[in-house]
Backbone of each chain as ProteinMPNN parsed JSONL, in Angstrom:
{"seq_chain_A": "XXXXXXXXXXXXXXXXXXXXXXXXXXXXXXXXXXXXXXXXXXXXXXXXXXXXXXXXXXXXX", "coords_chain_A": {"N_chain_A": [[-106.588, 6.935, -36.743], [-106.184, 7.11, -39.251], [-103.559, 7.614, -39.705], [-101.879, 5.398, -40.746], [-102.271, 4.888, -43.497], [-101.308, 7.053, -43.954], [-98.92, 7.413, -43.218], [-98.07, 5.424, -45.266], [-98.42, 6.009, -47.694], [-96.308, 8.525, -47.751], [-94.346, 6.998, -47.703], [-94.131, 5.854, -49.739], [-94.197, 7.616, -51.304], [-92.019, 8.375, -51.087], [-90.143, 6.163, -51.669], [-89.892, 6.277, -54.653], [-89.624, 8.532, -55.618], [-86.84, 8.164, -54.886], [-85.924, 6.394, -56.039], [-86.505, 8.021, -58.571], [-84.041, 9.356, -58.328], [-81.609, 8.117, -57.881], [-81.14, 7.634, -60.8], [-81.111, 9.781, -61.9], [-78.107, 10.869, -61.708], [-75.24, 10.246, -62.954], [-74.022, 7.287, -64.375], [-71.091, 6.506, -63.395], [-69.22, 4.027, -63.573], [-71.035, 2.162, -64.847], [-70.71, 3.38, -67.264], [-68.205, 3.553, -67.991], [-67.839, 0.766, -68.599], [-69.409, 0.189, -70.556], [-68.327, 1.924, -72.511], [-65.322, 0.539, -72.991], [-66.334, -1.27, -73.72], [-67.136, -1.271, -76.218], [-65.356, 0.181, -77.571], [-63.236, -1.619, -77.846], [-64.156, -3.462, -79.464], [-64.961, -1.735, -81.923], [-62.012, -0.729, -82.482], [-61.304, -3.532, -82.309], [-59.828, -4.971, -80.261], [-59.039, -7.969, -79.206], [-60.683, -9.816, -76.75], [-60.893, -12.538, -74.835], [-62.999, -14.504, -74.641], [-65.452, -12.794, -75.556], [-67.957, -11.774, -77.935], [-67.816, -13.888, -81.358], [-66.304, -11.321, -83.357], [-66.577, -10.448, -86.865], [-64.335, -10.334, -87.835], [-60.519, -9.886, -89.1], [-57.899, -11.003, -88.264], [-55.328, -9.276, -89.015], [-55.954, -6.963, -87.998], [-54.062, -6.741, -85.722], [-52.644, -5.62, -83.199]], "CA_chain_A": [[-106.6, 5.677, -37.495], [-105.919, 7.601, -40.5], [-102.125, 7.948, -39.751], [-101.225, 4.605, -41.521], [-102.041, 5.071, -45.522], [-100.888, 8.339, -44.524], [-97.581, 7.111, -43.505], [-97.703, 4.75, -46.249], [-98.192, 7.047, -48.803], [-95.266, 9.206, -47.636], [-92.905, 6.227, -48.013], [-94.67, 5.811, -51.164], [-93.812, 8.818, -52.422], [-90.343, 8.352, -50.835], [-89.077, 5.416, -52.186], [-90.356, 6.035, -55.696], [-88.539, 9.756, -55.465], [-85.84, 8.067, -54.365], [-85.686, 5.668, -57.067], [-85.839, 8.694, -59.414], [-82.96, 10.454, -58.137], [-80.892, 7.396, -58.621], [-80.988, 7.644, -61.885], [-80.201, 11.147, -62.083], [-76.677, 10.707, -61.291], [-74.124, 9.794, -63.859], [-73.298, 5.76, -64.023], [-69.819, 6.426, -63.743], [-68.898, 2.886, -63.593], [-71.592, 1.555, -66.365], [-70.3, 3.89, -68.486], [-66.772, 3.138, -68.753], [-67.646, -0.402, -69.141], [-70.08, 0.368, -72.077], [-67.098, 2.674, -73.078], [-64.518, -0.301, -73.155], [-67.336, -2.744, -74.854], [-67.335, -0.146, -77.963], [-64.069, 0.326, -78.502], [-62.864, -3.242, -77.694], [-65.506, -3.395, -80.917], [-64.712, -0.809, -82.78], [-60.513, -1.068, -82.619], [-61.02, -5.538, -82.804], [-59.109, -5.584, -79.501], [-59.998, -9.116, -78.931], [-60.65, -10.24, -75.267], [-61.29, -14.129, -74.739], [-64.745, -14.808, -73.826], [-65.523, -11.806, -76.531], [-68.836, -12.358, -79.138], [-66.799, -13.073, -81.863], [-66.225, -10.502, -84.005], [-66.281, -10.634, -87.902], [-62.842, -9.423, -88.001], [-59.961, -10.901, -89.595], [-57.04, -10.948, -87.187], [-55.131, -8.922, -89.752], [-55.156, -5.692, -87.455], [-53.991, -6.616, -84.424], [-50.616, -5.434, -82.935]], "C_chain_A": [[-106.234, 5.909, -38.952], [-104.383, 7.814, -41.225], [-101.424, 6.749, -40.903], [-101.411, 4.853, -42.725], [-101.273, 6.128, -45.121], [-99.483, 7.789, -44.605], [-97.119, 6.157, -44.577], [-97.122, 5.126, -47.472], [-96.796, 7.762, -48.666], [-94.376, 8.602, -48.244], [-93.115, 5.754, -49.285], [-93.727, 6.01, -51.918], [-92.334, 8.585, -52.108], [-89.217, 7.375, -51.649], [-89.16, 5.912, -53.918], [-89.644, 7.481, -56.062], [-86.899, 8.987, -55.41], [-84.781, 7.098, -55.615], [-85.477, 6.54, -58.433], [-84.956, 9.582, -59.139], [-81.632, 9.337, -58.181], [-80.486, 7.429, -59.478], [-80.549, 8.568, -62.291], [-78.606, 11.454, -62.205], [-76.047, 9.715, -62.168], [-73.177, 8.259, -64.058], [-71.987, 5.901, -64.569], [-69.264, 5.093, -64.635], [-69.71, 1.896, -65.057], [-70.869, 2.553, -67.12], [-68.836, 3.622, -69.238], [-66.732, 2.117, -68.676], [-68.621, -0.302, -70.539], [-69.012, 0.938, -72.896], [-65.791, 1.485, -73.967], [-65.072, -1.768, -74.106], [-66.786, -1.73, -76.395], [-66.172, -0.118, -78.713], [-63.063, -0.789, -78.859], [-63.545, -3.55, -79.427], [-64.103, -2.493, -81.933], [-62.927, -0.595, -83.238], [-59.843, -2.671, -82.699], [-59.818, -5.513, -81.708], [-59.929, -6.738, -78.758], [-59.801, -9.134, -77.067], [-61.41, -11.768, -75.624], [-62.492, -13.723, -73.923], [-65.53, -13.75, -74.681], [-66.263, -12.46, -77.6], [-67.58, -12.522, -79.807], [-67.173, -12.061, -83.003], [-66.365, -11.027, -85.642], [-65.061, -10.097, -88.435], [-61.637, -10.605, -88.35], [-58.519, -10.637, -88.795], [-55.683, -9.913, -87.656], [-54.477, -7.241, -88.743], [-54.756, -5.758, -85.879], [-51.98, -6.191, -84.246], [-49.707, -6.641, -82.188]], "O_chain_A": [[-106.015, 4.983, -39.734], [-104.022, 8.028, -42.382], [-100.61, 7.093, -41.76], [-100.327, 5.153, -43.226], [-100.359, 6.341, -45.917], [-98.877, 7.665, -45.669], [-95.916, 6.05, -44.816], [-96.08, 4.873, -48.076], [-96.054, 7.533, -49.621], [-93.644, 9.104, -49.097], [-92.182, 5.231, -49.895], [-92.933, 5.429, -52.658], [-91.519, 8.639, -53.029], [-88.077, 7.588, -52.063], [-88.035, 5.794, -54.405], [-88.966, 7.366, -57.083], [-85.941, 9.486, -56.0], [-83.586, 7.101, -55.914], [-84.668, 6.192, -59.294], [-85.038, 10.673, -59.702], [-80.574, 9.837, -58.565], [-79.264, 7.281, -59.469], [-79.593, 8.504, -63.064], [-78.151, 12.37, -62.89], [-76.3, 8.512, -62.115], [-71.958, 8.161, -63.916], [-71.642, 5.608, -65.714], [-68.981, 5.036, -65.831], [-69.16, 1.221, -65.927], [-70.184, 1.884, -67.894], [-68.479, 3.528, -70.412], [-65.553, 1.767, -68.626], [-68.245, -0.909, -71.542], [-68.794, 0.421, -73.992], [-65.455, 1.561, -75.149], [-64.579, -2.698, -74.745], [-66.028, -1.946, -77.341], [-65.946, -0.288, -79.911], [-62.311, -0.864, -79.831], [-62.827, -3.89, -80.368], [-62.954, -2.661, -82.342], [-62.696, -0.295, -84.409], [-58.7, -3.052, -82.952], [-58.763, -6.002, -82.113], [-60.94, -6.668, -78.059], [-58.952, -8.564, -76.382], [-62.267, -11.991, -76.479], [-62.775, -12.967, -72.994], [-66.709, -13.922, -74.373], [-65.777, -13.402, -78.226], [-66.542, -11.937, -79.497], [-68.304, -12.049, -83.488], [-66.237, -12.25, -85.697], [-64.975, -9.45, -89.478], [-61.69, -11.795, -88.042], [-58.21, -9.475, -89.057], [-54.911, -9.678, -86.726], [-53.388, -6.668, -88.714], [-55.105, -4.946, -85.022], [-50.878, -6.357, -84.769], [-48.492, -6.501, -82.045]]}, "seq_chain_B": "XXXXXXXXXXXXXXXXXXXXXXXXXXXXXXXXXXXXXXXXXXXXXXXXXXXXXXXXXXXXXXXXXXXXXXXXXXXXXXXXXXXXXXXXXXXXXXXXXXXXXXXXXXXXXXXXXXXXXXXXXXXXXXXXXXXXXXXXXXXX", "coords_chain_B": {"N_chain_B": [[-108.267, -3.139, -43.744], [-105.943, -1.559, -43.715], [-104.186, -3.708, -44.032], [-104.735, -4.296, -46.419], [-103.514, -1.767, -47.868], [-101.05, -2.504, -47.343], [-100.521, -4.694, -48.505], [-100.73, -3.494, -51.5], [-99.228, -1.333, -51.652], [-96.639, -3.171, -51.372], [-96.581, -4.451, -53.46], [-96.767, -2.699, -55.519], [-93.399, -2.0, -53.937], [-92.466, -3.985, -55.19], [-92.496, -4.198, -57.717], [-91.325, -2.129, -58.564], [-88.377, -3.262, -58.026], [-86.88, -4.276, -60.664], [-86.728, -2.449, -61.903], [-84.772, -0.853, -60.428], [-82.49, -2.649, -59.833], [-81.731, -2.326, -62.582], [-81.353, 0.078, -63.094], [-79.063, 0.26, -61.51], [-77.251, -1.524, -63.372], [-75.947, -2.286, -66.567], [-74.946, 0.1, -69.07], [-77.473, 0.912, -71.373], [-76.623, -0.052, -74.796], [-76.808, -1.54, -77.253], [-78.677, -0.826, -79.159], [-80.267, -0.251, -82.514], [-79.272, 1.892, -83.724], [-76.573, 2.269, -82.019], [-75.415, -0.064, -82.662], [-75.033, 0.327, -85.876], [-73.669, 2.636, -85.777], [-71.009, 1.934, -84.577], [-69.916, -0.395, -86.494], [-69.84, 1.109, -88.948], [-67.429, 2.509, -87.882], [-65.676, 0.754, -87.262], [-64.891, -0.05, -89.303], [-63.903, 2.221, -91.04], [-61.867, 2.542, -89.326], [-60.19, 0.501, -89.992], [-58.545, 1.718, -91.71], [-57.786, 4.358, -89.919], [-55.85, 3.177, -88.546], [-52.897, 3.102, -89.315], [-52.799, 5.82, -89.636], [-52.157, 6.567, -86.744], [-50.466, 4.887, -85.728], [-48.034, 5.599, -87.265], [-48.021, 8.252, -85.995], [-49.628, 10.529, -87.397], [-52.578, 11.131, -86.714], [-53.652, 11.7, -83.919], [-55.175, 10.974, -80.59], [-57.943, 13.097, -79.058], [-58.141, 15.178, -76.559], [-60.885, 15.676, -75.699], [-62.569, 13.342, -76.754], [-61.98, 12.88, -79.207], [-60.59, 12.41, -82.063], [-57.43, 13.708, -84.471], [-56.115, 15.503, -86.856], [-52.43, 15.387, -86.162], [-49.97, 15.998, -87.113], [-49.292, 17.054, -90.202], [-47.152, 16.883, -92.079], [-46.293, 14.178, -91.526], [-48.175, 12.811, -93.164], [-48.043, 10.935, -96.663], [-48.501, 14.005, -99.101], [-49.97, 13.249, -101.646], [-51.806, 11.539, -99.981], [-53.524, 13.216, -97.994], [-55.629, 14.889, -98.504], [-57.494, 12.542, -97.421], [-56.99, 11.943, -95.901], [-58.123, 13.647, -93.697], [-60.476, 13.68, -94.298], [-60.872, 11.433, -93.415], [-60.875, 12.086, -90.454], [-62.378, 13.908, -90.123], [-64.712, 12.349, -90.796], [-64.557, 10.685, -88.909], [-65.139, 11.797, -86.679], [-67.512, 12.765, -86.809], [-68.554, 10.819, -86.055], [-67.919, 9.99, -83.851], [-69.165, 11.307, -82.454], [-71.929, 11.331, -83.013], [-72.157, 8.566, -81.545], [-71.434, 9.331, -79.006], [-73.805, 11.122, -78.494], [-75.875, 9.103, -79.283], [-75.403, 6.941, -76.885], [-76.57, 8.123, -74.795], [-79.053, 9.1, -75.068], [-79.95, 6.747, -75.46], [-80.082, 5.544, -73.345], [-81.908, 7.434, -71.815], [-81.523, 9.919, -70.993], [-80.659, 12.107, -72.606], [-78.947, 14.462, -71.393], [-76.781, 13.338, -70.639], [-74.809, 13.178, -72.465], [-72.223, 14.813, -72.661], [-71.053, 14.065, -70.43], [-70.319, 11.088, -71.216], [-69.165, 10.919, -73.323], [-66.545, 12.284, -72.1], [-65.896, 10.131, -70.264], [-65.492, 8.224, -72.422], [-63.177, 9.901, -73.869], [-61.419, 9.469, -71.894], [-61.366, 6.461, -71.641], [-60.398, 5.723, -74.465], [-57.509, 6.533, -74.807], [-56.946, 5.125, -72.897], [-56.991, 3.004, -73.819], [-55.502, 2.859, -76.173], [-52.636, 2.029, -78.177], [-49.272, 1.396, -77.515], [-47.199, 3.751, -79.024], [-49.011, 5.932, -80.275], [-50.412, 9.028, -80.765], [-51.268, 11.046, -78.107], [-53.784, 13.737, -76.414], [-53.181, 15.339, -73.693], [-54.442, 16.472, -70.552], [-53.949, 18.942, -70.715], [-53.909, 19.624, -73.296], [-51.448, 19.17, -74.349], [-49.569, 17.465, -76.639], [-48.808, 13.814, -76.663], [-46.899, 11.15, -76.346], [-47.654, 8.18, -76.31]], "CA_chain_B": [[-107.79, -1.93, -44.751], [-104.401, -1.572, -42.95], [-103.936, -4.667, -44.89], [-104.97, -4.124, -48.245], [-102.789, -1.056, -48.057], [-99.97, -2.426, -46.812], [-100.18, -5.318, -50.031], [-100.781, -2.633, -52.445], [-97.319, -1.004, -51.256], [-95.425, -4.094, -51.368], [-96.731, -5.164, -54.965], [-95.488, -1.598, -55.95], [-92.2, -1.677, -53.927], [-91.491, -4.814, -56.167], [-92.515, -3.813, -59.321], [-89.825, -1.068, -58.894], [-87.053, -3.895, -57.991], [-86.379, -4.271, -61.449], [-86.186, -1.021, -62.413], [-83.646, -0.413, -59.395], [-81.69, -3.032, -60.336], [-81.764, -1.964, -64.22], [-80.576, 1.464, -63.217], [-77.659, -0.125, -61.242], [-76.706, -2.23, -64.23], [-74.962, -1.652, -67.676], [-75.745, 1.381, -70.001], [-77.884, -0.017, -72.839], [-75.588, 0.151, -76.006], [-77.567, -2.527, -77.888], [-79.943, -0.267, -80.022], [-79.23, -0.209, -84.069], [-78.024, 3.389, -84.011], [-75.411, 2.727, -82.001], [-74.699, -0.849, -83.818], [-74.508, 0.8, -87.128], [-72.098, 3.311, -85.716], [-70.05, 0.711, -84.205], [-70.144, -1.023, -87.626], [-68.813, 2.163, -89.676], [-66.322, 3.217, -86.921], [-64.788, -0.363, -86.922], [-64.245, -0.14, -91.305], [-63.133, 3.128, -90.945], [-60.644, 2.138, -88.318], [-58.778, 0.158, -90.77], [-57.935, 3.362, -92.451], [-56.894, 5.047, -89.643], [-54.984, 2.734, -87.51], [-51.677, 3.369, -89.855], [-52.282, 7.766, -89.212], [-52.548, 6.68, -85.479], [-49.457, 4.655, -85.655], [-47.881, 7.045, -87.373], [-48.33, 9.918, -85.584], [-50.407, 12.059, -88.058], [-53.718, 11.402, -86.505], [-53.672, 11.494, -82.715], [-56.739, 11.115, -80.091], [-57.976, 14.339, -78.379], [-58.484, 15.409, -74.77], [-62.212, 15.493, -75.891], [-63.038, 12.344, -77.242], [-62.356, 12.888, -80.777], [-59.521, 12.725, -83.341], [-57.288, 15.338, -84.756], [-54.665, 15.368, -87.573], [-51.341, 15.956, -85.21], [-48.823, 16.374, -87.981], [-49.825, 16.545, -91.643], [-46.397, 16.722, -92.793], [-46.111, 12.506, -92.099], [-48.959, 12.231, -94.217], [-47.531, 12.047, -97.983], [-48.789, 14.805, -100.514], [-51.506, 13.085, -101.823], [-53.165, 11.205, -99.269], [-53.951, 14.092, -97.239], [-56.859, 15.132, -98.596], [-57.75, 11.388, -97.499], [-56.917, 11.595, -93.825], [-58.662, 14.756, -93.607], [-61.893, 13.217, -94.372], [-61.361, 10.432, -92.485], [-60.931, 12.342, -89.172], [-63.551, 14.557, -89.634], [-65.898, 11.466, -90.407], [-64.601, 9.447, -87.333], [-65.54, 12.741, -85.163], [-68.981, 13.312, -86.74], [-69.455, 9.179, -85.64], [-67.923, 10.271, -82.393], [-70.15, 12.825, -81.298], [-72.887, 10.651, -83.097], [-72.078, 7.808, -80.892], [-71.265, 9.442, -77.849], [-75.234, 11.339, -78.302], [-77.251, 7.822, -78.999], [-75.571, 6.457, -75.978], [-77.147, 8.763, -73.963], [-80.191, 9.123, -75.787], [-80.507, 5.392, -75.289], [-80.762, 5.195, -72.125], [-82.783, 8.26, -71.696], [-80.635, 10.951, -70.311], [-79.59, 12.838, -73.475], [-78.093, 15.292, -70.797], [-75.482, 12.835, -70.362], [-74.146, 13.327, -73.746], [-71.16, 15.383, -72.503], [-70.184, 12.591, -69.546], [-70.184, 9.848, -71.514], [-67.721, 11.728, -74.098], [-65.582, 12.587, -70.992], [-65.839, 8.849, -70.128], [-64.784, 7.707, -73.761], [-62.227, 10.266, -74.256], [-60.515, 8.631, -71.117], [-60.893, 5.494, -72.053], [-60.287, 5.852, -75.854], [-56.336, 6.747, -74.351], [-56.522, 3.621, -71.857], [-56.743, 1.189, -74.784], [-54.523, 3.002, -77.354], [-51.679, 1.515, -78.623], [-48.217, 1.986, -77.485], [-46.401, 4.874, -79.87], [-50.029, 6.574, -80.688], [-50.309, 9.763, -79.651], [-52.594, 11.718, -77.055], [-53.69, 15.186, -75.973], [-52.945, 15.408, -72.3], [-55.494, 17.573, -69.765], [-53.956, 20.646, -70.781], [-53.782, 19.592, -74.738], [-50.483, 19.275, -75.309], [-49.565, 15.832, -77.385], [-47.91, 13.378, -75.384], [-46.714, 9.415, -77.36], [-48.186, 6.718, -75.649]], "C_chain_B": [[-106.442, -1.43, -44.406], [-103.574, -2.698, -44.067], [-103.543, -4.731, -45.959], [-103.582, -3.066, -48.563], [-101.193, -1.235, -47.962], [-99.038, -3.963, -48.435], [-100.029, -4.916, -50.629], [-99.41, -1.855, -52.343], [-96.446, -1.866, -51.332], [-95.789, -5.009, -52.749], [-95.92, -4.07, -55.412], [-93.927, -1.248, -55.313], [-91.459, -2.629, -55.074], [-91.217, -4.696, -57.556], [-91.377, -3.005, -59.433], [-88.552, -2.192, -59.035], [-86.495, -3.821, -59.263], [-85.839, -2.985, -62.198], [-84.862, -0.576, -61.67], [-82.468, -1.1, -60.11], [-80.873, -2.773, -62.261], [-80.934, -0.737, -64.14], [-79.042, 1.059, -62.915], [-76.613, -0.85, -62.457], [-75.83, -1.679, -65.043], [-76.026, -0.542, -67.814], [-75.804, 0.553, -71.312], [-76.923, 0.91, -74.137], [-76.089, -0.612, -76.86], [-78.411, -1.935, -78.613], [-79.193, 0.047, -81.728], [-78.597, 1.144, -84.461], [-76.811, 3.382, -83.811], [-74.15, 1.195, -82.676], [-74.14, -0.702, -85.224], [-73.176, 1.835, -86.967], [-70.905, 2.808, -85.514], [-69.216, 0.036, -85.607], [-68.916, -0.158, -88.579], [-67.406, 2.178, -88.82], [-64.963, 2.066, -87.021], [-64.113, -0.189, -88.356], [-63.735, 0.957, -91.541], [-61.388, 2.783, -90.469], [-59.361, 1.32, -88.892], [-57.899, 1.012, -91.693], [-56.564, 3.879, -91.761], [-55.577, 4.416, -88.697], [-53.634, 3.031, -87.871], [-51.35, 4.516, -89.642], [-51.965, 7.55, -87.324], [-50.705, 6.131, -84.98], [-48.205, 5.115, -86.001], [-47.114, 8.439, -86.843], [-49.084, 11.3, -86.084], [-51.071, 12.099, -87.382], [-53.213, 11.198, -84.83], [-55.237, 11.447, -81.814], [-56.828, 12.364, -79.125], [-58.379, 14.473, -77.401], [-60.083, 15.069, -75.083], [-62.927, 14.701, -76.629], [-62.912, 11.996, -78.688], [-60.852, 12.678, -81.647], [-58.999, 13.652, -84.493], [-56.247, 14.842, -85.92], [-53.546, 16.202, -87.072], [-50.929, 16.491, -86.19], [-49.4, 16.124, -89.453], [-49.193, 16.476, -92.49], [-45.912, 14.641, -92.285], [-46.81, 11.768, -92.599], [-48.519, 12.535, -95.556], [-48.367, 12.574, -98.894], [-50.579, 13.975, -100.604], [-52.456, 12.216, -101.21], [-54.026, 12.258, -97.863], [-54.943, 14.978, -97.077], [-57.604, 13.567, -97.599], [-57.761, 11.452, -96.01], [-58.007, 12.551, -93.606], [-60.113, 14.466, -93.719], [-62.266, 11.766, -93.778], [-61.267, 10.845, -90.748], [-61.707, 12.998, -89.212], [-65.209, 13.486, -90.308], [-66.015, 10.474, -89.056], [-65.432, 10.566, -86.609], [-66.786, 13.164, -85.477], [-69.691, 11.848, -86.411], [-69.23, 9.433, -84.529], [-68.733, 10.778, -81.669], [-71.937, 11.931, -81.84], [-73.19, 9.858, -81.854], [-72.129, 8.208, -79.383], [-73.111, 10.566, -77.447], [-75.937, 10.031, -78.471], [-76.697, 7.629, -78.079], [-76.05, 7.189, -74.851], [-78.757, 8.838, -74.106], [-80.968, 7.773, -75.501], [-81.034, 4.973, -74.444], [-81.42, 6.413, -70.784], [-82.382, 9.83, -71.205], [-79.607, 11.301, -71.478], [-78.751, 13.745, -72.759], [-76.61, 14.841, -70.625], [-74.314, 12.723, -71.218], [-72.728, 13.638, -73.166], [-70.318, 14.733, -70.964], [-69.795, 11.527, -70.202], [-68.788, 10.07, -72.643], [-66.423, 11.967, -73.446], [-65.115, 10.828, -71.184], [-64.67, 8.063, -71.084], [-63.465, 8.074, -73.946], [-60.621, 9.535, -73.478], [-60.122, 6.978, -71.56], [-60.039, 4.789, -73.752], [-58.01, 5.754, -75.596], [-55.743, 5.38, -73.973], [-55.97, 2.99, -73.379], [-55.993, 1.762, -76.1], [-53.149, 2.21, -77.294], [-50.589, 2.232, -78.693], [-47.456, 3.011, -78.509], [-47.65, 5.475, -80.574], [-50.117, 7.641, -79.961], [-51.388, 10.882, -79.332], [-52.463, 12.702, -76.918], [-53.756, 14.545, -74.191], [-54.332, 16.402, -71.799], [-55.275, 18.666, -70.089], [-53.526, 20.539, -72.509], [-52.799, 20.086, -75.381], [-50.482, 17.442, -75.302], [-48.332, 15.208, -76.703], [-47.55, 11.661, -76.225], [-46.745, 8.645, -76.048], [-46.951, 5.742, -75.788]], "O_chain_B": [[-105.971, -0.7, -45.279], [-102.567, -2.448, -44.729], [-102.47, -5.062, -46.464], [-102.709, -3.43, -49.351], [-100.326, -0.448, -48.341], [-97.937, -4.115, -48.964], [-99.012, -5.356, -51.166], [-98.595, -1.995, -53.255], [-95.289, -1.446, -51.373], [-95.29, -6.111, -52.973], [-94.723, -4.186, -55.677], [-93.221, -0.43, -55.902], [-90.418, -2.383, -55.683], [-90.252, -4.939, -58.281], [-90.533, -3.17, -60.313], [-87.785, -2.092, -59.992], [-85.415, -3.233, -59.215], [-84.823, -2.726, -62.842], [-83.972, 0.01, -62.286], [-81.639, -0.502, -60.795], [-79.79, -3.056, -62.772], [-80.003, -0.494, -64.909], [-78.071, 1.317, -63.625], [-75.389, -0.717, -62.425], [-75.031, -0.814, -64.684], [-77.104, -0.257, -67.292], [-74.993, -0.078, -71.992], [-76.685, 2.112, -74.26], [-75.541, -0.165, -77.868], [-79.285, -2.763, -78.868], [-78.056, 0.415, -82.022], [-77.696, 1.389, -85.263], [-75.946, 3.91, -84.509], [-72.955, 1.188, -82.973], [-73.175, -1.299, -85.702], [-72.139, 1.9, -87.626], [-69.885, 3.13, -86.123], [-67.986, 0.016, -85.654], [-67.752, -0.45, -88.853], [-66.366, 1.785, -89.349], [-63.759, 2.302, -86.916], [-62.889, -0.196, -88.484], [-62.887, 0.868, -92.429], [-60.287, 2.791, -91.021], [-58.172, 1.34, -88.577], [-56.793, 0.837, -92.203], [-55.385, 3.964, -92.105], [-54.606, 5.045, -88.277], [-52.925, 3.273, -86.894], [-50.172, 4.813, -89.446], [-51.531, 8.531, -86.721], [-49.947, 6.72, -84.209], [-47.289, 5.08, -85.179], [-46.19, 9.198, -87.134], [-49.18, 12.439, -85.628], [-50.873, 13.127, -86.735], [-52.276, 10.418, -84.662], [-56.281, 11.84, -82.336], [-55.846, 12.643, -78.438], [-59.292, 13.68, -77.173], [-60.464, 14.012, -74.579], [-63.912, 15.159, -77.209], [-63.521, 11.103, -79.277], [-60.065, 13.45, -81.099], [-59.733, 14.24, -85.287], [-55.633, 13.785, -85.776], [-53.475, 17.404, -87.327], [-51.408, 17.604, -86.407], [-49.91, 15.049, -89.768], [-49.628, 16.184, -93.604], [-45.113, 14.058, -93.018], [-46.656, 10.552, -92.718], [-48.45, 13.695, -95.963], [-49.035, 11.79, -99.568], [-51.664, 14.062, -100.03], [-53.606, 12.047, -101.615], [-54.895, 11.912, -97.062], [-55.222, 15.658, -96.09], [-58.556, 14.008, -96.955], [-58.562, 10.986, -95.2], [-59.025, 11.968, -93.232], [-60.89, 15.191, -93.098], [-63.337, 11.169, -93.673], [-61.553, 10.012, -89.888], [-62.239, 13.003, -88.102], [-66.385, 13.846, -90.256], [-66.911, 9.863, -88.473], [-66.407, 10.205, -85.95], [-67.353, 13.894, -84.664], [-70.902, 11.629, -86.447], [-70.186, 9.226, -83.782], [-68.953, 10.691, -80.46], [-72.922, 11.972, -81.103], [-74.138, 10.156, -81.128], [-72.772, 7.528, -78.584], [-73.499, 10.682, -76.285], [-76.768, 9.866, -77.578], [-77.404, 8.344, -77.368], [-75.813, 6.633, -73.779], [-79.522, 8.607, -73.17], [-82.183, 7.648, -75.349], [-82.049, 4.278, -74.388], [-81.432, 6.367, -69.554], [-83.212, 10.738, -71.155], [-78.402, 11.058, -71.542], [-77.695, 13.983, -73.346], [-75.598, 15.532, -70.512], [-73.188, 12.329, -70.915], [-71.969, 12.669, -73.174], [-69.168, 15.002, -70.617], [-68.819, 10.937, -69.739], [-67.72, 9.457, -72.661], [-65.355, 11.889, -74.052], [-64.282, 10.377, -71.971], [-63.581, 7.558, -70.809], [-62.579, 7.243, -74.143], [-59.509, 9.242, -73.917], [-59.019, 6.461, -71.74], [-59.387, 3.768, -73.972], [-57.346, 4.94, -76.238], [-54.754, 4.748, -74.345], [-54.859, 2.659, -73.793], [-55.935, 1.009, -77.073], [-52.721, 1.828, -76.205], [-50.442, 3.242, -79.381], [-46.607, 2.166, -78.794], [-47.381, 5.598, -81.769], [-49.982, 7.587, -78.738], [-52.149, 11.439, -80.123], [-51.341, 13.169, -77.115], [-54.293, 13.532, -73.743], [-55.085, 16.95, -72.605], [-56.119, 19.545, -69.913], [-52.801, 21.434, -72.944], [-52.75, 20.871, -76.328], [-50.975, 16.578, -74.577], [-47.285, 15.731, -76.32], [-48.595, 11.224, -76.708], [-45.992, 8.599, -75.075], [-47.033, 4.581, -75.387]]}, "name": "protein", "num_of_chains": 2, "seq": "XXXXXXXXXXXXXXXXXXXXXXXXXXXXXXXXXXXXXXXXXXXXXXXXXXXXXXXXXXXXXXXXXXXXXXXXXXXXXXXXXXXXXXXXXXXXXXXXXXXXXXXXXXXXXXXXXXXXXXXXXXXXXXXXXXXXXXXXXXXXXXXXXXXXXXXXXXXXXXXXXXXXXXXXXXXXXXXXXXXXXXXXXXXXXXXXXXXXXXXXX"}
């Protein structure tokens, strides 16, 4: 009668492992959209729908 | 008690949901370290966009910025570039450590630099020019 917490616990521990090994691993994909936020920023390449910027249109090509 | 246990597990699988989903999400970039860098990097940038166009300053396999040629910089602004590429690349390596830092995995420092350096290329501007994988300079 003891088997259930036990197996509970296991999957406990399992998902909650599992959830930190997720994270472990390198958000490819977030990253090169954080990547493309920054520099979009940081070089005033505008994109529509884009906070706007305090930038004066001045450097765009 | 089968019960209880089996609520107590499904209050904590949910509490995680958000976290799950949080991991899947963006990478936080929103913290004032890396707004202030942002900030500089952008007022800088009006500097260098003319060495970039150019050809003095080029962007480097490794995320950073180099002075290609320092003979199409003239005479005396060349002290001038020179301190503006080695302040972009001490914001670079700034920037590319808080975003890691931020979202807790300073290890990731040297992915997210990878990341950048790639994309830093993507979004350059036609006749700017790049280090290739094997760091020779290549015009966009």
């Amino acid at each position: 009668m003891r088997t259930f917490p036990m197996a509970m616990a296991v999957l406990l521990a399992a998902t909650v492992s599992a959830c930190v090994t997720i994270n472990i691993y390198f958000p490819a994909a977030a990253a090169e959209k954080a990547a493309d936020k920054i520099i979009d920023e940081v070089w005033q390449l505008k994109k529509q729908g884009d906070a706007p910027a305090p930038a004066k249109p001045d450097e765009q090509k | 008690m089968h019960s209880q246990i089996l609520r107590l597990w499904m209050v904590v699988a949910l509490l995680w949901m958000p976290l799950l989903a949080f991991a899947a999400a963006d990478l936080e970039i929103n913290t004032p370290a890396i707004s202030s860098l942002k900030d500089t990097m952008q007022g800088r940038h009006g500097q260098l966009a003319a060495f970039y166009a150019s050809g003095a300053v080029g962007l480097t396999r490794d995320g950073l910025v180099a002075v290609r040629d320092a003979s199409l910089v003239p005479l005396a602004q060349r002290q001038a570039v020179n301190s503006l590429v080695a302040a972009e690349n001490q914001d670079r390596l700034a920037l590319y450590r808080e975003i890691a830092r931020a979202n807790g995995h300073p290890e990731w420092e040297e992915e997210v630099r990878g990341t950048f350096s790639q994309r830093w290329v993507q979004k350059a501007a036609p006749g700017w020019w790049y280090q290739n994988h094997s760091g020779s300079w290549v015009r966009k």
